[in-house]
N, C-alpha and C positions, 0 to 999 in steps of 0.2 A: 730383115731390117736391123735387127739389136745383133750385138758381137759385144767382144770382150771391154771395149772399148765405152761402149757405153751403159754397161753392166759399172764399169770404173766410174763412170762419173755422176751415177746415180742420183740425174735428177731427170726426175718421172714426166711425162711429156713428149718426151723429144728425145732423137735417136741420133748418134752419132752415124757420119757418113765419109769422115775423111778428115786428119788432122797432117798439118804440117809445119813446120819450127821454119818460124823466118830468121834473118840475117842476125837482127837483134838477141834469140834467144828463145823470145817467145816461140808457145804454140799454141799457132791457131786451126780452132776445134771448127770443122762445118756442122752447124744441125738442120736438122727437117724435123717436121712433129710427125710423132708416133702416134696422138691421141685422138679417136674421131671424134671424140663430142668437142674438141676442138672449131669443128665446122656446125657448133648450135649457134644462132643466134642472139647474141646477149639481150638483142630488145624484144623477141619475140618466144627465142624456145624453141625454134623448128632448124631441120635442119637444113643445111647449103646445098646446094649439089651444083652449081654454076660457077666456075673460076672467074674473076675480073683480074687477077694480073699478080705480080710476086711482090714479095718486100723483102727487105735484109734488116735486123737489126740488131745490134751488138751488147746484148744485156751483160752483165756484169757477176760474176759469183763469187763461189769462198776462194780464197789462194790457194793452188794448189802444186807441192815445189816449189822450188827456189826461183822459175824464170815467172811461174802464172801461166795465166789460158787467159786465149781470147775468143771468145764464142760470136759464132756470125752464124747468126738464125734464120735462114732464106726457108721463109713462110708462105701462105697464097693469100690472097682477098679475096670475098668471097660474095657472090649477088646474095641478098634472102627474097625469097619466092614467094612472100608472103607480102600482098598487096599492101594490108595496111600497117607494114612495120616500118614504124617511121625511119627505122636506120639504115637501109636499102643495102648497104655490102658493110662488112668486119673486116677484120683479119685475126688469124688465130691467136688461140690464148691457150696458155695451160695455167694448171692451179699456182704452180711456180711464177711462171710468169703472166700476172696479167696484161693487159693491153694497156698499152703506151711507159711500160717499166720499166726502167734502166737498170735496173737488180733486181736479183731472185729475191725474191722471199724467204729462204734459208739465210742468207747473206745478208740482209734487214734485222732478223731474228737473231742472227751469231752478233753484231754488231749492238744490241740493244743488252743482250746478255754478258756480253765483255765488261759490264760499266755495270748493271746488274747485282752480276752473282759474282766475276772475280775483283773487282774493284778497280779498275780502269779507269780513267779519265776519257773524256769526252775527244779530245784531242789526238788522246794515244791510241784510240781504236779507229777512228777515223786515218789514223796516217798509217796503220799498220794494214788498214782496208782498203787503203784508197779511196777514200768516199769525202764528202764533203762536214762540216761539223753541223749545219741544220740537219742531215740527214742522219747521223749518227743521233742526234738528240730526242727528234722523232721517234726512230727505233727504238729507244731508251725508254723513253717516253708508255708508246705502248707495251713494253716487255713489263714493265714497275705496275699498270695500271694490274697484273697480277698479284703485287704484293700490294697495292691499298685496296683494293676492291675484296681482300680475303679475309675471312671474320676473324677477330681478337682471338688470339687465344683463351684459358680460361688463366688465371692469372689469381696466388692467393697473396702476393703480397707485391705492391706497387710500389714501386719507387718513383721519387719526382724530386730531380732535380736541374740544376739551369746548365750553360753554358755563355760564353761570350762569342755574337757573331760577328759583331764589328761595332764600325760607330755607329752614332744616332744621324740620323735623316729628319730636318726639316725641311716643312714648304710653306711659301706664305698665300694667304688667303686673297686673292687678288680684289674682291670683293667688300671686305673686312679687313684685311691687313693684317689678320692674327696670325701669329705662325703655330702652327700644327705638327705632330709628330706621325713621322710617315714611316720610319723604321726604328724599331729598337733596336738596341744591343745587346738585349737577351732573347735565350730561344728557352724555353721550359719544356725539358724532355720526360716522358713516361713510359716507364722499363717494366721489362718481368724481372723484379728483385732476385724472385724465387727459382724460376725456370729458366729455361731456354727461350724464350719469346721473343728477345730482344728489345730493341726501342718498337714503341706500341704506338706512340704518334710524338708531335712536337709544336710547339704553338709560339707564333712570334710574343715575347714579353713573358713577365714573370709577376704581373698583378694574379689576384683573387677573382676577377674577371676572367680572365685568361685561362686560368686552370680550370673554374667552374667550365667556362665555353666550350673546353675540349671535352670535360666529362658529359657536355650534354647529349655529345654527339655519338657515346655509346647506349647500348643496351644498358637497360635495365637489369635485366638479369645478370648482364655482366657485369654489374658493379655491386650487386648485394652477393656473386661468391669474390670479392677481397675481404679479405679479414686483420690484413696490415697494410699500412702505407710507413715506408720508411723512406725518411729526408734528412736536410742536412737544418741546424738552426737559425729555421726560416717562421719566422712568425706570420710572414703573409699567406705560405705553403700549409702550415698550421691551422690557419682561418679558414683557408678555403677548403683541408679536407672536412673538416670538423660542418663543414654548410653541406659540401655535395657526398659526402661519404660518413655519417653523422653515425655510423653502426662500426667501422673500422675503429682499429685503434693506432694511434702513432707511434712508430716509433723513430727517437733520435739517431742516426747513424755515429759510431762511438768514433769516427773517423775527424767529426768534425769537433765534437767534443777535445780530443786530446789536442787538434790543431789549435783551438782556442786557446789551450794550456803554453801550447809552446808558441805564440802568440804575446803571450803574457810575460813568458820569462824575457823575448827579447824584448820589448818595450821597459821593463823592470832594470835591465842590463844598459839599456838606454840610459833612461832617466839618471839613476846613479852613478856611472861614469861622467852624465853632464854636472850635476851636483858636485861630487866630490872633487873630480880631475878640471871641472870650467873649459870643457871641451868634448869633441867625441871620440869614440874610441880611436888607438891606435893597435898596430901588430903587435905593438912590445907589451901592451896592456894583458895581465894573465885574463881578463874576463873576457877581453879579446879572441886572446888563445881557446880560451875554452867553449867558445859562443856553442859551435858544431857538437859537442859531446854534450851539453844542456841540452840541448833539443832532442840527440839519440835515449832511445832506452836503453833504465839498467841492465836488463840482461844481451844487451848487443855491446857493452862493454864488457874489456876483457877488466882481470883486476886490477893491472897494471896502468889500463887507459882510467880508470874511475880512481885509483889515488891518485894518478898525477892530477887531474881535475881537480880532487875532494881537498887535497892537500895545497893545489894554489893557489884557490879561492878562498880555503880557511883564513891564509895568513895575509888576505890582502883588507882587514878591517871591514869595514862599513859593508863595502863593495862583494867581496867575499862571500860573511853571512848573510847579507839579505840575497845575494843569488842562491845559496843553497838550501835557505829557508824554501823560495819559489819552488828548486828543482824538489825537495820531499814534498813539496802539495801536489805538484806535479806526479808524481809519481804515485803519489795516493790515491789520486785522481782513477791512475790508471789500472792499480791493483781494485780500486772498485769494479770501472767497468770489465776489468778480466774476470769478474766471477759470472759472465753469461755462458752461459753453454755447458757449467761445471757442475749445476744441480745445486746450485747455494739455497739454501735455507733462508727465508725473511729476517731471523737471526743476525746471520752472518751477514747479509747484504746493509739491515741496519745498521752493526757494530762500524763498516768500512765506511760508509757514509757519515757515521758520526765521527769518525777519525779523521774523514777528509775534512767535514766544516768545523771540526774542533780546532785542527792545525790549522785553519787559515783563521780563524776568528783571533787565534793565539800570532802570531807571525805580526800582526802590527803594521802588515805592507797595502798600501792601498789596492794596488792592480792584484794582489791575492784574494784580498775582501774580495772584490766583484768579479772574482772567478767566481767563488764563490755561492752570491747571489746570486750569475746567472745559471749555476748548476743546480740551486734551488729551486730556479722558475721553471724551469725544463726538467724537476725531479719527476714527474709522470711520463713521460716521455724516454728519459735515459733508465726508468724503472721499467717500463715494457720493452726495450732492448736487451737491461741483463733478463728479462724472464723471457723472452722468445729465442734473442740470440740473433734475430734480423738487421742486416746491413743493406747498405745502400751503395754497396764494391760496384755493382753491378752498371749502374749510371752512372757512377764516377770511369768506370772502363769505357762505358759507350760515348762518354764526354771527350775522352782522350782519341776515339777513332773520328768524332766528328770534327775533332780539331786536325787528324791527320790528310781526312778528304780532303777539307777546306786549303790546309797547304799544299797537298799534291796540284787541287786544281787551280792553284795562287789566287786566289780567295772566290767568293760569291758574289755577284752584281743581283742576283737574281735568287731573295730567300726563299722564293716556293721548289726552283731548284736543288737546293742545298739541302733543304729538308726533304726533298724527294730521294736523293744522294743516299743522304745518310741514313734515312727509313731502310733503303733497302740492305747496303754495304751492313747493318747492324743486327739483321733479320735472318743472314747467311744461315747461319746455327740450325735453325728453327728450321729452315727449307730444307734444308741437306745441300747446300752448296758452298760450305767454309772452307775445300779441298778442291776448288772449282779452277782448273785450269787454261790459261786463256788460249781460245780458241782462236 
């Protein structure tokens, strides 16, 4: 019964018995089942031994070649012998194919794993499959419940930060009239900082609630081994580790710190231009010109980009030195937190700090003062980052892929989707499937 033939197509069950290419291209495959416990019973267990008649049906598999296969399964029906089994005749099934399936089971499972582990859209696996897009989503569906039903990693330093998924969603209270919030616009993601883990789960909103909710829903034990949570300067993120993770310590990610610096210089570059000039910037304005080299660092300038800067700003008065007052706090800023990872001495990290709030208490500039202050309020926090050296790269990387799903698949209707999506797409690493080729 088996030949080379169906050795090739290697789904267990059923034996090829005769293929031939129609006018179209195609070829179609005949099968017959190869398997006896094909004739058990499903309602009972026993086996068949009495034919009731044939059937054909044309299940559906992986592509194979350029033209495809069409598989025609002429199967038997079968009496069961077994007085009190309520289902009286079958028809055969193998593990591939069960009864009344229009796709293999391989073909269900390569279709779920497309979207999975190589990052496919819903759409593009379905049209490369031929299949329909509930069917592909299904399949998705159950391939993922592998990656949420699999225990956390162990994880020593968490990250938590947000993303934006869309707008907000109201509905009114038909009862009441109040209107109510049905969807946020943030999603609050939770990373392995440290590891390979990836996003660890994701929860619609970005309250103190929210974060608590999802940590309740780990282990215990898995939350007394983190020993850092690193975030961006979020006061609410703040609150709620300091309630559910009260043994951790925080630290400030120095990413968001320097963004607030340069932050500052263009609001400062703002303000000034309108004071001075009674208007806003133009291209022919040197602070104009130089907006881009303010915000880059010293050492990504060459010498020649930092004097023509240093030098057009000097001679443009008012405008000038209050921007390069900014740009040296700035920069002080950043020679502080460059001393994480270098072994600095509490010495050396207080002299740099005292240098950063000396020059802005001295500088006179309003939006310098309250850099300032807020790098005071956040001094424990930006202190336990120069001394561990923890970032939070790691969720700002996983923020920029969930931003890429969401545009592949032209956006989310559907956030438990999106977040089902991007749990997985972000987890590749950690599975061993980041080099996962589509099938």
């Amino acid at each position: 019964m088996f030949n080379d033939t169906t050795l090739l197509l290697d789904l267990d069950g059923v034996s090829v018995v005769r293929v031939e290419r129609l006018a179209d291209g195609i070829r179609r495959v005949h099968l017959v089942t190869a398997d006896e416990t094909a004739r058990v019973c499903p309602g009972c267990g026993v086996f068949a031994s009495r034919v009731k008649g044939s059937a054909t049906t044309r299940p559906r598999d992986l592509p194979y070649g350029e033209s495809g296969l069409e598989f025609f399964w002429h199967k038997r029906r079968w009496w069961c012998r077994e007085p009190s089994c309520p289902r009286r005749s079958f028809t055969e099934q193998t593990e591939q194919i069960p009864a009344s399936a229009r796709i293999t089971l391989r073909l269900r499972a390569a279709a779920g794993r497309r979207i999975r582990d190589a990052g496919s859209t819903v759409v593009r696996a379905a049209r490369d499959l031929h299949l329909s897009w509930p069917t592909v989503m299904h399949a998705f569906r159950d391939q993922a419940r592998e990656v949420v039903d699999a225990p956390l990693p162990e994880v020593d330093v968490l990250g938590i930060d947000e993303t934006r998924r869309g707008r907000l969603r109201w509905e009114q209270d038909p009862g009441t009239g109040k209107w109510h919030l049905v969807r946020d616009r943030w999603h609050t993601g939770f990373t392995d900082a440290l590891g390979t883990g990836g996003l660890l789960g994701q929860v619609e909103g970005r309250s103190v609630a929210d974060v608590l909710a999802w940590l309740a829903t780990t282990p215990l034990t898995w939350r007394k081994s983190i020993t850092h949570v690193a975030t961006g300067m979020s006061a609410t993120y703040r609150a709620a580790v300091r309630t559910g993770l009260p043994h951790t310590t925080v630290v400030v990610d120095h990413f968001h710190v320097v963004q607030l610096a340069n932050k500052m210089l263009s609001a400062i570059r703002r303000r000034t231009t309108a004071e001075v000039r009674g208007r806003r910037g133009r291209a022919t304005d040197p602070e104009w010109k130089a907006r881009r080299r303010l915000l880059r660092n010293r050492e990504d300038l060459t010498d020649e980009q930092f004097a023509a800067m240093w030098n057009a700003l000097l001679g443009e008065g008012t405008i000038g030195q209050t921007l390069l007052r900014a740009w040296i706090a700035k920069e002080n800023l950043r020679n502080l937190l460059a001393l994480a990872r270098t072994g600095a001495d509490r010495n050396q990290v207080g002299h740099a700090r005292w240098k950063f709030l000396t020059w802005c208490a001295d500088s006179d500039i309003p939006e310098v003062r309250q850099l300032a202050v807020t790098v005071d309020r956040w001094w424990p926090e930006i202190a336990a980052f120069i001394d561990a050296g923890h970032s939070n790269a790691k969720s700002e990387g996983i923020n920029r892929v969930t931003k890429l799903v969401a545009r592949a698949a032209f956006g989310f209707r559907n956030a438990d989707n999106q977040r089902l999506r991007t749990r997985c797409v972000t987890t590749r690493r950690a599975r061993g499937h980041l080099r996962t080729a589509q099938l």
